[in-house]
N, C-alpha and C positions, 0 to 999 in steps of 0.2 A: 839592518843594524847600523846605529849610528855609533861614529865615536867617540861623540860629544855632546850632549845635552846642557845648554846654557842656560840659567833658569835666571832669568831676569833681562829687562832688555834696556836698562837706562844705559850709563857712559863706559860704567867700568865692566859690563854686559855685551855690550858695544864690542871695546877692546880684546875682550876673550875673544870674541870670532874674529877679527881682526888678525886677530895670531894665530888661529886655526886656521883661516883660509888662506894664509903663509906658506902657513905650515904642511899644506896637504891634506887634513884632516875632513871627513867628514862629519858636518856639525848641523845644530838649530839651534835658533834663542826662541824661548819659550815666555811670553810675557802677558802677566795677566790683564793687562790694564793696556793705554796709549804706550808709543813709543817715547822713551824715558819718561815715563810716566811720573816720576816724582818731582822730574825739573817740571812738565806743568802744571803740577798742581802750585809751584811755588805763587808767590804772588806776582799779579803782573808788571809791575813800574819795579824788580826788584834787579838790582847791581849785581857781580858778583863781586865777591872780596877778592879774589885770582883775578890774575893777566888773562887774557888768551891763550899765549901759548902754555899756560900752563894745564891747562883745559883741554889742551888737546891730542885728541888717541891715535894711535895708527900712522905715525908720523904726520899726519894732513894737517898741514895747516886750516890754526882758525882766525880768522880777518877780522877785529871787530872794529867799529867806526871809533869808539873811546878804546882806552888802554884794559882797562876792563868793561868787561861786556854785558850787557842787559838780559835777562832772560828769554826773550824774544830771538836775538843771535842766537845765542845758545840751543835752540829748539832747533833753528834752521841748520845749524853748524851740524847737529846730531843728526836730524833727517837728510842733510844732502851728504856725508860720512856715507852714512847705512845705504843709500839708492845709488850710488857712483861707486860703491863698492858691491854693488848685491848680495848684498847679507843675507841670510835664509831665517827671516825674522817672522812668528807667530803671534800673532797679537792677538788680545783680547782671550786666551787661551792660557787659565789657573790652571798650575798643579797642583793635584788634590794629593797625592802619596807617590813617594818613589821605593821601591820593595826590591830585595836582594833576587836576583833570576841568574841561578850556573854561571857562576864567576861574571856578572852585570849587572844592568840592572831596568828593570819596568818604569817605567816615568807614565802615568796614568794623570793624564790631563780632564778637563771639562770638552772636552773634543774627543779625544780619543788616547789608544796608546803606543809609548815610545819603548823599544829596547836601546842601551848605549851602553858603551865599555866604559864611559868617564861621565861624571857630573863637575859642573861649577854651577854652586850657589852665589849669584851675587843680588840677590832679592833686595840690600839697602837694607833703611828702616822708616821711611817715613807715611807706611802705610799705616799704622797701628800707633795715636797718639799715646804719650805718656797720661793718666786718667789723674783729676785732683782728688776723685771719690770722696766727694761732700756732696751733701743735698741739696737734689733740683741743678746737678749737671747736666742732666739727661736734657733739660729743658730744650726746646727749640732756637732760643734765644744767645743758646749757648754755641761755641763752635772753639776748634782747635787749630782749625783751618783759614788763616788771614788771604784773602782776595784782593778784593781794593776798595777805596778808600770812601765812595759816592753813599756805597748804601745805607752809611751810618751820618751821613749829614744830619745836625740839629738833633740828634741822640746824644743820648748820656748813656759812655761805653766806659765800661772797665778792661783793662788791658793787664793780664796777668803775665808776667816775669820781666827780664831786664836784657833779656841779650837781642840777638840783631831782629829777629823775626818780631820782638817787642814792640824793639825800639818803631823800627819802621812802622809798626800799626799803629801805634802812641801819635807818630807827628804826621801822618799820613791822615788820618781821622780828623786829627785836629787842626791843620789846615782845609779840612772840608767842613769846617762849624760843629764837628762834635765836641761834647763837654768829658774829656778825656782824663780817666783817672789809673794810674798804674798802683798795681798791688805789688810790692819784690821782695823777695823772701828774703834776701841780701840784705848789706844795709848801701852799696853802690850801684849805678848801674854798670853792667857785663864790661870786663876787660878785652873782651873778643868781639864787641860792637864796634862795630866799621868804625876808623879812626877820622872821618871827615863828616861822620853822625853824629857819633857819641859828644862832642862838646855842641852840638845844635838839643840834644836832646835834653843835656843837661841846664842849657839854658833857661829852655822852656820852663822847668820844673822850678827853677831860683826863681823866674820873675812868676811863678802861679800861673801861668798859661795852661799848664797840666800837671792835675794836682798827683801824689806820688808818698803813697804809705809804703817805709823802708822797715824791713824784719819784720814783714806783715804776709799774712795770710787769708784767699779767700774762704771764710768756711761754709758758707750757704746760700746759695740764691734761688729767688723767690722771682714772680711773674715783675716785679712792678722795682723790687728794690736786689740790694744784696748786702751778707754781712761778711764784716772784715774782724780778723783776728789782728788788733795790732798791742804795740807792748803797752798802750794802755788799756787793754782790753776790746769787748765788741764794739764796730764800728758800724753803723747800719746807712746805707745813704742810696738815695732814689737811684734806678738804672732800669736801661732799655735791651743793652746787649754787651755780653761778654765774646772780649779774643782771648783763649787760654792758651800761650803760647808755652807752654810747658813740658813741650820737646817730645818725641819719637823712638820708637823700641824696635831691634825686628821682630820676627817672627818665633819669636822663641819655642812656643806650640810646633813649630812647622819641626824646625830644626830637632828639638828631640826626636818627635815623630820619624824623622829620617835617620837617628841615628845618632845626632853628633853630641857629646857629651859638653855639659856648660859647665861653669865654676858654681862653688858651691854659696860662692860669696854675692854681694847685691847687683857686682857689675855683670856677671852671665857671661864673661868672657868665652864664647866657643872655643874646642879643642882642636889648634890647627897646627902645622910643623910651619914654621915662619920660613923656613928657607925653600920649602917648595908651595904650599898654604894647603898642603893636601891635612884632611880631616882625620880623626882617628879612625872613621869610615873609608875603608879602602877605596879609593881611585873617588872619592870625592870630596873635592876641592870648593876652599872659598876664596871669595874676589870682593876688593870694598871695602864700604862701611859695616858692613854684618860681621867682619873679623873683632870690630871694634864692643861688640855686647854691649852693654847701658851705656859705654865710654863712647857716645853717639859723634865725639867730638874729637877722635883721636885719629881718625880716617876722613879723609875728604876725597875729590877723586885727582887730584896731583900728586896726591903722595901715594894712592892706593894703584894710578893707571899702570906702574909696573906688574901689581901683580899677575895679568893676564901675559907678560913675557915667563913668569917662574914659571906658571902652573903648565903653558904649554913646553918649555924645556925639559919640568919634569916629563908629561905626559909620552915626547918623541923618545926620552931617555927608555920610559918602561917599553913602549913599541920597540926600537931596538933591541933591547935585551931580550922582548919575547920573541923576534925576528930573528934571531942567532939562538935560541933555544930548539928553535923548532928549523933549523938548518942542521942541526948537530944528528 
């Protein structure tokens, strides 16, 4: 019996064991993918908008050669964290269900299974893109997932939305000879776009470097072209490949599944006590961006890396109290 089941292993995943293995507790992180799996899928040449130290879990210093650091640091930062700390970290091992067992609970992996007095959920959300659900998404040509920038040389890419993951594809592409067109539902581009981007990007789009349909919508694409929805109506113009940078959900299927009650509203805000982040499901706890529900943008992990200090003070506070329960 463990006393903790981590259910995710990126930064703010990280930090929960961090504090359990402080704290005395015995734990595992459970992660179905690579270690912080969703820093690498980010793209590769990508900044962060954070410092370093702000970035950084467990008190350990992170060192990065600039004042903010590249995703490449980052990777390493998190992997020599996790190995100089010996984390008890499960990789490549999905929870498929966690089910209530006499005051516990079963965590039933693609490996096998776990009992533990406490869960944290800190899954993130950038496994499951947000869907545009127009025709001919499904396409091959299609992706949600920005990489880098070589493949699409001498294409003609459309680049859907306006904020950083946009931006960077938009002028990324097009410094490698793509003929680069953004679609933004907006009519500007993103106020949250890195501030030493956002006037490089907007340049481009004044002088027609990269052309940029504002209050427009992709509605359909096709092998050879695509159509645009904009306020003068369908726009139809040749293309090779689409970035739909049109943002990331958690897991919300999982979360019910386990238990935890959403809002009823479009954001899915989960049901959490903010002062410890425990769930309306007893003894389990969320950590992250997942506290955040559709508001994908209200949690980052600087402002989120506390939460693995709440969740284990709660967690010592209830050992305590059932340690002097069963003294009496």
């Amino acid at each position: 019996m463990l006393d903790i089941i981590i259910v995710g292993g990126g930064p703010i995943g990280l930090a929960c064991a961090l504090e359990a293995q402080k704290a005395g507790l015995k734990y595992c992180i459970l992660e179905k993918g690579c270690l912080v799996n969703s820093l690498y899928n980010y793209p590769y040449n990508m900044t962060f908008f954070s410092t370093s130290e702000r970035l950084e879990i467990g008190g350990i210093p992170f060192v990065s050669i600039s004042v903010k650091p590249t995703r490449n640091e980052a990777l390493e930062y998190y992997r020599r964290a996790t190995l100089s700390n010996h984390l008890d970290v499960h990789l490549q091992e999905e929870v498929k269900s966690i089910n209530s067992r006499d005051n516990a609970y079963e965590v039933i992996t693609t490996k096998t299974t776990y009992h533990t007095k406490y869960i944290v959920l800190a899954t993130g959300f950038y496994d499951k893109p947000v869907l545009m659900n127009i025709p001919g998404e499904d396409l091959p040509k299609v992706t949600h997932y920005y990489k880098e920038p070589h493949f699409y040389a001498m294409q003609k890419v459309v680049v859907v939305g306006a904020n950083n993951s946009a931006v960077d594809a938009a002028l990324e592409t097009f410094r490698k000879g793509a003929e680069v067109t953004m679609v933004i539902r907006g009519s500007e581009i993103g106020k949250r776009v890195k501030y030493w981007v956002k006037p490089d990007m907007e340049n481009r789009i004044a002088e027609g470097s990269v052309k940029a349909f504002f209050n427009s919508t992709l509605s359909a694409v096709y092998d050879d072209r695509v159509d645009i929805q904009t306020p003068g109506g369908i726009v139809t113009i040749p293309n090779d490949y689409v970035i739909a940078t049109t943002g990331y959900q958690p897991q919300f299927d999982f979360l019910r599944k386990t238990g935890i009650h959403l809002s009823d509203d479009e954001k899915l805000h989960p049901d959490y006590n903010p002062e410890t982040m425990e769930t309306n499901k007893k003894n389990i706890y969320l950590a992250g961006v997942v506290c955040g529900g559709m508001d994908t943008h209200s949690w980052f992990i600087e402002n989120s890396r506390v939460h693995a200090s709440m969740i284990m003070k709660d967690i010592l506070k209830k050992e305590m109290e059932g340690n002097n329960r069963n003294s009496k």
